[in-house]
C-alpha positions in Angstrom: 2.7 45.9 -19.8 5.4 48.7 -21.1 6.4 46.9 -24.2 3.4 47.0 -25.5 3.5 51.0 -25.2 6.9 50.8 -26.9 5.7 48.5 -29.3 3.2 51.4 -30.5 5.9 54.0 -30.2 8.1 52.1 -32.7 5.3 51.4 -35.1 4.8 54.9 -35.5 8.2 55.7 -37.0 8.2 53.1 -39.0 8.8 49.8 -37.3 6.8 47.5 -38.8 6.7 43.2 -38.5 7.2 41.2 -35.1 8.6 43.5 -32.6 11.0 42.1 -29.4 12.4 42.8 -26.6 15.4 41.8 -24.5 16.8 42.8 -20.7 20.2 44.9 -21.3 23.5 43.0 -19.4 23.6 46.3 -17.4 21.2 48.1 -15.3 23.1 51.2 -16.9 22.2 50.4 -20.4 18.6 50.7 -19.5 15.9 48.6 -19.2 14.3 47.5 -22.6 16.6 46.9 -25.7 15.4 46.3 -28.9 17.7 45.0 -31.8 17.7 46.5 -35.4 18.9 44.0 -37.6 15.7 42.8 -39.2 14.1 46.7 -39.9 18.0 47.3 -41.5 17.9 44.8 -43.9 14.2 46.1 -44.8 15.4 49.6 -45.2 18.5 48.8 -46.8 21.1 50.0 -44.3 23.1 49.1 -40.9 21.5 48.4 -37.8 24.1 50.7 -36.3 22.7 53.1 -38.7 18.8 51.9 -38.2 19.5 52.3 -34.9 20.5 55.6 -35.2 17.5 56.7 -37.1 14.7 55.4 -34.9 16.6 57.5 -32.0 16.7 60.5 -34.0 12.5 60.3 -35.1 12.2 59.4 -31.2 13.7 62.3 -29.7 11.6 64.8 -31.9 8.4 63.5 -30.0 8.8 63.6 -25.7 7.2 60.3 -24.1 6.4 61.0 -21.0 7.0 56.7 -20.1 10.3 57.2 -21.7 13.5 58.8 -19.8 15.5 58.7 -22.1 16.8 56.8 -25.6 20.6 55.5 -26.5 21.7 53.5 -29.0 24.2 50.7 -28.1 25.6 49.5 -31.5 22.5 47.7 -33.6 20.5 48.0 -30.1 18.3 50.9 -29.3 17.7 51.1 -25.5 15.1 52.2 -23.4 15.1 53.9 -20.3 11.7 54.3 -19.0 10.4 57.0 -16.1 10.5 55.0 -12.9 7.7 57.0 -11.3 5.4 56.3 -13.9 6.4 52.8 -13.9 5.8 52.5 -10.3 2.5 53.9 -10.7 1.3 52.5 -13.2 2.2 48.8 -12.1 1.1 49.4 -8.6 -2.4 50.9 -9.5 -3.1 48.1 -11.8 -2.2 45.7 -9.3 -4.0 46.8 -6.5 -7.3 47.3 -9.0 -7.0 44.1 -10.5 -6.6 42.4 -7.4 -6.4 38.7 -7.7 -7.1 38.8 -11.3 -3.7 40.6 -12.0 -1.7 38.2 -14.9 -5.0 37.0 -15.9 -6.3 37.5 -19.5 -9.5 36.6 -21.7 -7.3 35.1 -24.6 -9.6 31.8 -24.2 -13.2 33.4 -23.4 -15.8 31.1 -25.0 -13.2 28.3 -25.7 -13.5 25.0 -24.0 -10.1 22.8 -23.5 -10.0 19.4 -21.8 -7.2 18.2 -19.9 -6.4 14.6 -19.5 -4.1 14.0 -16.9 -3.0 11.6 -13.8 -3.9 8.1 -15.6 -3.3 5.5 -13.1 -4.2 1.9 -13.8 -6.2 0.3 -11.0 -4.7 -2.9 -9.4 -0.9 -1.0 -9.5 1.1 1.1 -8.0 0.8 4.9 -8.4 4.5 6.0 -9.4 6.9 9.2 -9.4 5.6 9.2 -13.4 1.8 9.3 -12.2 3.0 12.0 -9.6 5.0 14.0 -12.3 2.0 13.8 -14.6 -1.0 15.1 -12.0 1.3 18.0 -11.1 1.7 18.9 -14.5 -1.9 18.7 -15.6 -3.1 20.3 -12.4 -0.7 22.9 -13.0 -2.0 23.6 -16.7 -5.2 23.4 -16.1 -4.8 26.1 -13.3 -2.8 28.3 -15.8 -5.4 27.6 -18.7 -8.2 29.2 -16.3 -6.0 32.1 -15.9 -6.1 33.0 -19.3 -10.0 32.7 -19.9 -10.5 28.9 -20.9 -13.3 26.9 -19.8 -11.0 23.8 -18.3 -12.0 20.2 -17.8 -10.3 18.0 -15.9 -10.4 14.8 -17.0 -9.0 11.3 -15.7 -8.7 7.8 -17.6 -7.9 5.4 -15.6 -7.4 1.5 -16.9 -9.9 -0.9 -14.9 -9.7 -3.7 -17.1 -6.8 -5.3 -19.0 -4.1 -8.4 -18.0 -2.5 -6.1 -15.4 -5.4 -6.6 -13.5 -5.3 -10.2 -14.1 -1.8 -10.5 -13.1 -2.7 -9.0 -9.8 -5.9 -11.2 -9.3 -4.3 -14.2 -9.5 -1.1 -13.2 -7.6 -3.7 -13.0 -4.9 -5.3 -16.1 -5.7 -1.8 -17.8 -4.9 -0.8 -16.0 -2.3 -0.7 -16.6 1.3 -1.1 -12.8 2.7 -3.8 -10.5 4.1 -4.8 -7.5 2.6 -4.0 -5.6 6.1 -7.1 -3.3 6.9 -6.0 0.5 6.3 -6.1 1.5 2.8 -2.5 1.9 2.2 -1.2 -1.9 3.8 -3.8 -3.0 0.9 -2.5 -1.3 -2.1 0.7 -2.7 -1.0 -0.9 -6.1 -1.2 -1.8 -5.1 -4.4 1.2 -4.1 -5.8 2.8 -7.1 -4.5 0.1 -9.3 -5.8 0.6 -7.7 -9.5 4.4 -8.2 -8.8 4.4 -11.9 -8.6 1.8 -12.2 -11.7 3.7 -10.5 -13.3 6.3 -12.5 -12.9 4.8 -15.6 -13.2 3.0 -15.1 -16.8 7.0 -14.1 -18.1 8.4 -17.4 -16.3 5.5 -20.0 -15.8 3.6 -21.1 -19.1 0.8 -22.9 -17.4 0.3 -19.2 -15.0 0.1 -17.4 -18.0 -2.5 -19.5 -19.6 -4.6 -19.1 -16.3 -3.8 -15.5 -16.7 -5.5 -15.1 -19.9 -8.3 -16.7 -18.3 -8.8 -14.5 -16.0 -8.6 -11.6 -18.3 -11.3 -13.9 -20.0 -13.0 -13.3 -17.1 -12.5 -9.7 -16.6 -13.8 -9.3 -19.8 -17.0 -11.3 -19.7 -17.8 -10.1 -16.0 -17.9 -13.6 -14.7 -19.8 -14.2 -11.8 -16.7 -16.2 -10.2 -14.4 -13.4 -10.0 -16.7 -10.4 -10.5 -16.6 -10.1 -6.2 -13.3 -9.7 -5.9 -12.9 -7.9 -8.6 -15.1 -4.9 -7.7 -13.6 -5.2 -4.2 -9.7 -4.3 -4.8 -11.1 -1.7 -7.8 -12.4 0.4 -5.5 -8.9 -0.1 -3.0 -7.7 1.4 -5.5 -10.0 4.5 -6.5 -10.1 5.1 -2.4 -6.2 5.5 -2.6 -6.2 7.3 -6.0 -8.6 9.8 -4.6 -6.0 10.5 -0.8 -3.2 11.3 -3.5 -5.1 13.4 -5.5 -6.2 15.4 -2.3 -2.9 15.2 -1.1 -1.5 16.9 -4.0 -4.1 19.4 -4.5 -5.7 17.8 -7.7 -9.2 17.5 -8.9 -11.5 16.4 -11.7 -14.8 16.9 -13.5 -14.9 13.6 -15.1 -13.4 10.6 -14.1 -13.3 7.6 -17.3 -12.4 4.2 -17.5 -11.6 1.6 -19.8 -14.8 -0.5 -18.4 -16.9 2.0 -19.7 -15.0 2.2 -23.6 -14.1 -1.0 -24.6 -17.4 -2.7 -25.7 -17.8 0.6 -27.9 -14.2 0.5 -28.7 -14.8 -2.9 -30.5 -17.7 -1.8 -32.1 -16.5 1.4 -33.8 -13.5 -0.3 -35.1 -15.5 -3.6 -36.4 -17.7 -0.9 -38.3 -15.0 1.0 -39.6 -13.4 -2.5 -40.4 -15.9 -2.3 -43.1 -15.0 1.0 -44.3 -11.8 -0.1 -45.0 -10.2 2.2 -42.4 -9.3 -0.7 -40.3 -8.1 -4.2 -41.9 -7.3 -7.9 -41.0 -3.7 -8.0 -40.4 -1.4 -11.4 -39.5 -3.2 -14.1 -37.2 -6.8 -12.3 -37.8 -6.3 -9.3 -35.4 -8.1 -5.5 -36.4 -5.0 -3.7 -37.3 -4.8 0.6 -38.3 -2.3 1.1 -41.5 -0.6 3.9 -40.3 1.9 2.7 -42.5 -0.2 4.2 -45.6 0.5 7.5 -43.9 3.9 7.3 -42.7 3.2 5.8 -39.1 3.3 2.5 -38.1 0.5 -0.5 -37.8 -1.2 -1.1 -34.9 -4.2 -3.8 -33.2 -6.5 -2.3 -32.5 -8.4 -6.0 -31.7 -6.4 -9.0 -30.8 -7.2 -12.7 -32.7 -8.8 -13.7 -29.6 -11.5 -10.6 -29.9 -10.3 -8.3 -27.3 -9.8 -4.6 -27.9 -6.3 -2.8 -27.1 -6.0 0.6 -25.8 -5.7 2.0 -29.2 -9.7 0.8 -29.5 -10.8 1.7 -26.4 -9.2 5.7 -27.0 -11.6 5.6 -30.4 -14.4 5.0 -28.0 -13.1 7.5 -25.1 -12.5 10.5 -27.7 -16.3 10.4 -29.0 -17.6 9.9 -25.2 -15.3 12.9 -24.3 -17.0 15.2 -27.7 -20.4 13.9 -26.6 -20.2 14.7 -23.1 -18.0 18.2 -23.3 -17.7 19.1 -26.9 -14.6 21.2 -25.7 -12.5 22.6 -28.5 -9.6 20.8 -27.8 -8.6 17.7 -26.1 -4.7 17.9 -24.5 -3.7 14.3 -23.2 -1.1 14.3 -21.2 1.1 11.4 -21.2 4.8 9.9 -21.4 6.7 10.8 -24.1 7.2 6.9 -24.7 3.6 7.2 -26.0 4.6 9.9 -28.9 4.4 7.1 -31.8 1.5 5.8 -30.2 -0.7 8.8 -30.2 0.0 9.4 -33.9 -1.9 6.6 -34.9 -4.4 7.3 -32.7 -5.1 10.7 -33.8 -5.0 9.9 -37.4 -7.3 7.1 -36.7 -9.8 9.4 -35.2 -9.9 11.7 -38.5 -11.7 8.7 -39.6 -13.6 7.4 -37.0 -14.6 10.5 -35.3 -13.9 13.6 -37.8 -15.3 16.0 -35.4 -12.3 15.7 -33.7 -9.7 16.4 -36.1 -7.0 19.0 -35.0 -8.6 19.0 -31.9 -6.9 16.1 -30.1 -3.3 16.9 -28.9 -0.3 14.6 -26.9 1.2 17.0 -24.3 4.6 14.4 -24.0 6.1 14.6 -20.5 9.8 13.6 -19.8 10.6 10.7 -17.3 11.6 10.9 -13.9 14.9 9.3 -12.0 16.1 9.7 -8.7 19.5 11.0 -8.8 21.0 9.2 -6.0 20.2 5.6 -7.0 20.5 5.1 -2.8 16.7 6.8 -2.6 15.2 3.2 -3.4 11.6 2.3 -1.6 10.6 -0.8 -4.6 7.6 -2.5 -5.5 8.8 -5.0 -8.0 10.9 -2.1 -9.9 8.9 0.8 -9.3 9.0 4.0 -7.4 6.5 5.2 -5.6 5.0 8.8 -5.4 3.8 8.6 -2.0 6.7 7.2 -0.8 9.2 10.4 -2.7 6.8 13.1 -0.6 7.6 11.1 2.2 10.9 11.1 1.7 10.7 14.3 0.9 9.0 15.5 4.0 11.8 13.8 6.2 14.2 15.8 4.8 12.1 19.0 5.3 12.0 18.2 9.0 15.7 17.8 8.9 16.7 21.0 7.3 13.9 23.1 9.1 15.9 21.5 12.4 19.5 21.9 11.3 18.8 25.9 9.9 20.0 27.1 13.5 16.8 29.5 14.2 15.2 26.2 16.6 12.2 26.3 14.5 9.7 23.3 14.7 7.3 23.5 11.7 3.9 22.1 12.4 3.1 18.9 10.5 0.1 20.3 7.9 3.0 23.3 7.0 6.0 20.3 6.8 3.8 18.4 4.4 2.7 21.8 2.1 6.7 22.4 1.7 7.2 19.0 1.1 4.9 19.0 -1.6 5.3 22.2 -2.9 9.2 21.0 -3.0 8.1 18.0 -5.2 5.8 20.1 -7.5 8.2 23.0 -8.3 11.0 19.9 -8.9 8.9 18.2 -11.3 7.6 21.7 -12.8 10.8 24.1 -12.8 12.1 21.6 -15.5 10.0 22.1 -19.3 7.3 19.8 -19.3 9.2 17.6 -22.0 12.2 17.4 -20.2 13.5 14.3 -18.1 14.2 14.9 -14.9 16.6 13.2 -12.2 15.1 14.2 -9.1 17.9 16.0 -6.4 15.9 15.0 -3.3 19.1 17.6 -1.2 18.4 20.1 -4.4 14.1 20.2 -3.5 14.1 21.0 0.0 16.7 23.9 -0.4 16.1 27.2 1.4 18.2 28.9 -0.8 18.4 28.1 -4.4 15.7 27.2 -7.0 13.2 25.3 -4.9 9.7 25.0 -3.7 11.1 25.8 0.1 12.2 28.7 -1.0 9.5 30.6 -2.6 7.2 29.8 0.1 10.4 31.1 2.8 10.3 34.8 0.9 6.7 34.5 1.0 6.6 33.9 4.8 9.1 36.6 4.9 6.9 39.1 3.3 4.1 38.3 5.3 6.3 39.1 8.5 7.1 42.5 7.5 3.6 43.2 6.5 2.3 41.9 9.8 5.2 44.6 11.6 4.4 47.5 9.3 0.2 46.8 10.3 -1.1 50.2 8.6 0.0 50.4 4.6 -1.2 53.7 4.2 -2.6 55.5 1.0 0.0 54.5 -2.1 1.9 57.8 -2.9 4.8 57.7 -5.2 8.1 59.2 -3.8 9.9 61.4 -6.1 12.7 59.4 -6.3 12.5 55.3 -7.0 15.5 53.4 -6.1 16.8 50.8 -8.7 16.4 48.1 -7.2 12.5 49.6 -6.8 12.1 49.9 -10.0 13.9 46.6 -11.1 11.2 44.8 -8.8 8.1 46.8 -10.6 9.2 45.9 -14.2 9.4 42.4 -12.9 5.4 42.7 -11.7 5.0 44.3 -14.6 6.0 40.8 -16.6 3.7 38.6 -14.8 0.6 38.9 -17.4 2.9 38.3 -20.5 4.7 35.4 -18.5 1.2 33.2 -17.8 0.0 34.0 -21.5 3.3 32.4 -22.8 3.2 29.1 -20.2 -0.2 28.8 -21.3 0.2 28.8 -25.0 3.3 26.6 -24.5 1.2 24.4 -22.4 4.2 24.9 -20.3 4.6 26.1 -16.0 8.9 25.9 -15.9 8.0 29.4 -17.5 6.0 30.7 -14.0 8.4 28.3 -12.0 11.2 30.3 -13.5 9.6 34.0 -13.0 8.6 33.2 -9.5 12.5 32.3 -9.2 13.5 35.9 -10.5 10.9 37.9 -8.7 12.4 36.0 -5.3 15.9 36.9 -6.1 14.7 40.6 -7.3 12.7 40.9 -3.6 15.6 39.6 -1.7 17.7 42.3 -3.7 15.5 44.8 -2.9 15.4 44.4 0.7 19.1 44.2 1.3 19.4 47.7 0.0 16.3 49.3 0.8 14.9 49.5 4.1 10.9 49.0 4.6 10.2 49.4 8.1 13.2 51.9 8.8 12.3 53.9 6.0 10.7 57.7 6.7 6.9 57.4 6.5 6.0 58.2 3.0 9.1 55.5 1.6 7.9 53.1 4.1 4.2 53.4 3.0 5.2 53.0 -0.8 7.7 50.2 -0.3 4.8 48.0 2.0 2.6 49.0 -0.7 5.1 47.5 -2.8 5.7 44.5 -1.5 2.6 43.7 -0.6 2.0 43.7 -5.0 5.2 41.1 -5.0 3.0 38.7 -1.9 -0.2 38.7 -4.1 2.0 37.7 -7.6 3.7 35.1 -5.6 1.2 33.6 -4.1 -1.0 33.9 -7.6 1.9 32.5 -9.2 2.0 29.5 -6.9 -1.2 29.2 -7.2 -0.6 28.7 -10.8 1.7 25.6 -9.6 -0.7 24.0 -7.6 1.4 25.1 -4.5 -0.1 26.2 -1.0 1.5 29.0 0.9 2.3 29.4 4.8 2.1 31.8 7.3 6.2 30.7 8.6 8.9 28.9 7.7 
């Protein structure tokens, strides 16, 4: 908010190219710094001597945002009028409302995000649960900033994992159990011991392919049970994603992209974009363009998912034609989506430069005691359980004799989960803490939604807020909690060009730790009446960022905690 205003008052004396800013180590050395080694080496001189310069064509014109000016060596540092500060940030928030840290940087453009993939027929783990938070999470911030957002979901429906699973039932002894959860777990165990037959039986693996055969072809024999543990699946699929606070406009599947996914690539077969690589298979040359070769058909005619994603892009341009296309997905996929999207320049050129791999880190428990296993995997369900335990255990042990009721346990224990998986860049692996998540104190979910309770106490004790006056003097640690508020709008522009939330995870942290200073030295309710009024007013601006920030996250507030 005020650097752009400096931004303009630098420009004027001569300041020209990209212009930053950075927070002094001292609240004494003012509030904005900016350094002067790149406008020294244009006009040919120090920064201590640039520095001086810009101070001395400053002074000669009062600014009634500015205090004062001091140079600091090659710094020259800003101290700006607290009053104005605090009336300015305080007006615009209460005008703008909900809309505050929102911008129109994407009016009229169109972006789709593809996130949560889960394959039907397995298990839904802490990867799936990292990547719905994070697409959730960006979509939410992409709206923010003016973009027409699709949500978007590919889910696999057809392929051997399904005919692992299908015939680990056929040779199993079990009952599917009648809630929807004891029959994903037949499921998953099903797909477990296919699984591991096709790698250690020859003659299961050949009646494996068979049944992919089957799959395929929609044979009558197996279509039945087929269409029956699908949809187990998509029931379960659809609890997590209201569990987590995620939804979609469009939900795809491979069932619906492969038969065009062997088409497009037989035709362009003939166009010499594909060719006939070892055994017969389709193959891409992305080694002709420094990538790697891939099938995109198997000898035995069946498409991969490298022909089934030609299909999916042109469904997803015919359907939305958004202007671009962000797939978020592991970062094991990297090489993977090269090929794909140079494939596409050819099979589907409307889409070139508009398809993008958004690469997630992985996720690992850090205590390798936190074990609940299907085959080798982790489940997401079962870490927000976990995680909810441990909420109820905390909540008990924090001395106050608090008992949380259980809808506000499980939207701490899932905001605790979302801000893990978010406070770390999207790229990043992450060891999950499981002791670190459900802290009251430190960087955590728990936390943000504690000082947002808090607020909402001392709102509910101070009742009337009164009409916002500005007291002649603002404390520092006033004025160090307005500049923050002030930062919000430039904060969710970066995370959204960045496709990236750790950036609102980590200003929600500050503005927490800036509240919590604030209200150790300066008295609300105490306060004489026209300080009292101001500082509810103020704090009241700090509920609706947080909450609009969370927001951002995908994370529900409470009322207490």
């Amino acid at each position: 908010m005020f650097k752009v205003e400096i931004e303009k008052i630098l420009k004027q004396v001569g300041v020209n190219g990209e212009i930053n800013f950075s927070i002094p180590p001292k609240p004494e050395m003012g509030d904005l710094a900016f350094a002067c080694f790149d406008v020294a080496k244009e006009w040919k001189m120090s920064p201590i001597d640039a520095a001086k310069k810009i101070q001395s064509q400053l002074l000669l014109t009062p600014y009634s945002l500015l205090l004062k000016i001091e140079v600091f060596g090659p710094y020259i540092n800003f101290f700006l009028n607290p009053n104005i500060v605090a009336k300015e940030v305080l007006t615009q928030i209460k005008k703008q409302g909900k809309k505050y840290g929102e911008s129109e940087t994407g009016k009229k453009k169109k972006i789709m995000v593809e996130f949560a993939h889960p394959n039907t027929h397995k298990a839904f783990h802490i990867g799936h649960l990292r990547n719905i938070v994070t697409g959730e999470s960006i979509a939410r911030i992409l709206s923010s900033q003016g973009y027409k957002v699709i949500r978007a979901n590919y889910q696999g429906d057809v392929g051997m994992h399904i005919a692992k699973c299908l015939y680990g039932i056929s040779k199993s002894s079990a009952t599917p159990g009648k809630t929807i959860d004891e029959k994903v777990k037949f499921l998953g165990e099903a797909y477990a011991a296919g699984s591991k037959a096709f790698e250690e039986n020859e003659k299961a693996k050949e009646e494996i392919i068979a049944i992919n055969d089957k799959i395929y072809s929609q044979d009558k024999s197996i279509r039945k049970l087929y269409k029956e543990t699908r949809q187990w699946s998509l029931k379960y699929f659809a609890k997590i994603y209201q569990r987590v606070g995620a939804k979609f406009d469009r939900l795809y599947f491979e069932s619906e992209t492969y038969e065009n996914g062997i088409k497009i690539t037989k035709e362009f077969l003939d166009k010499k974009v594909f060719a006939i690589g070892d055994g017969g298979a389709i193959i891409f040359p992305g080694s002709n363009f420094g990538l790697h070769d891939r099938v995109f058909i198997t000898a035995k005619g069946f498409p991969t998912y490298e022909a089934k994603d030609q299909a999916l892009a042109r469904l997803q341009f015919k359907e939305y034609h958004p202007d671009n296309i962000l797939h978020v997905v592991a970062k094991e996929q990297t090489e993977y989506f090269k090929v794909i999207i140079k494939a596409l320049e050819f099979t589907c050129p409307e889409l070139t430069g508009k398809e993008e791999h958004l690469a997630y880190g992985w996720v690992t428990l850090k205590d390798g005691k936190m074990s609940s296993r299907l085959g080798n995997v982790v489940l997401g369900e079962w870490l927000l359980d976990s995680v909810k335990e441990e909420i109820k255990k905390v909540v008990a042990g924090n001395g106050k004799g608090m008992i949380l009721k259980e809808e506000v346990v499980e939207k701490v224990a899932v905001a605790a989960v979302k801000y893990t998986f978010l406070k770390t860049g999207v790229k990043n692996d992450i060891s999950f803490d499981l002791n670190e998540s459900v802290s009251l104190t430190g960087s955590s979910g728990p936390y943000l939604l504690y000082i947002v309770a808090r607020i909402k106490s001392i709102l509910r004790k101070a009742k009337s807020r009164g009409k916002l006056s500005i007291p002649e003097t603002v404390d520092n640690y006033e004025k160090k909690l307005l500049l923050r508020l002030a930062d919000f709008g430039e904060v969710t522009s970066a995370a959204a060009q960045a496709y990236d939330p750790s950036q609102v995870t980590h200003y929600l942290f500050d503005l927490a730790q800036d509240f919590n200073d604030f209200y150790d030295h300066c008295p609300v309710l105490q306060a004489d009446e026209k300080t009292k009024i101001f500082r509810v007013n103020l704090i009241q601006a700090v509920l609706q960022v947080m909450e609009k920030g969370l927001w951002m996250l995908g994370i529900e507030t409470v009322e207490e905690m």
